[in-house]
N, C-alpha and C positions, 0 to 999 in steps of 0.2 A: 325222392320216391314218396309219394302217398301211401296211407297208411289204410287198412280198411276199418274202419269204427265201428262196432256194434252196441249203440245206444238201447240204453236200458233206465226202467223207473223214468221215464217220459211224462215230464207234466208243462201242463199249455197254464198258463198266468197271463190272461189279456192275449195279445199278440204274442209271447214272449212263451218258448218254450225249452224247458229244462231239462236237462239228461243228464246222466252219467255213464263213463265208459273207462277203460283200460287206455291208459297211453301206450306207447310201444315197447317201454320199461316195465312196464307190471303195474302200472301205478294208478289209483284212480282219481280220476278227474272229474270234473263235472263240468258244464257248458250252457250257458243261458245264449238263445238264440232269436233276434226277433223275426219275425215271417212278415211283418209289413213290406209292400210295395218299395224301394227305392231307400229302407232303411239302414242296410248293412251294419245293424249292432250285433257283435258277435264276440263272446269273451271266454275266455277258462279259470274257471277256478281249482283249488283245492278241498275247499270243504262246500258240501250241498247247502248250509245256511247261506255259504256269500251266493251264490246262484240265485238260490229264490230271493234273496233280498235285494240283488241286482235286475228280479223281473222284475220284482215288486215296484223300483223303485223306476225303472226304466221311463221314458217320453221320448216319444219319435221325434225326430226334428222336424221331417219333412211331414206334411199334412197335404 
């Protein structure tokens, strides 16, 4: 079963965009996502620094 996510504190880093939200336990998470074409980088963290460091640091493979 899918959960419904309501993403919040939304910030775009390049292609790369950062959120945070509630898992299904109470718990917050955070989510660096990239929006390129054909990229499917897509991760959770725990704390908001590993996120944005994870955009920061991000490169598409595909070009």
């Amino acid at each position: 079963m899918t959960t419904n996510r309501r993403f919040r504190r939304l910030v775009r880093i390049g292609p790369v965009q950062v959120a945070t939200y509630y898992d299904g336990r109470g718990r917050e998470k955070h989510t660096a996502a990239c929006t390129a074409p054909r990229c499917g980088f897509a991760t959770d963290y725990d704390s908001r620094a590993a996120a944005e460091l994870a955009a920061r640091t991000h490169r598409c493979a595909i070009r």
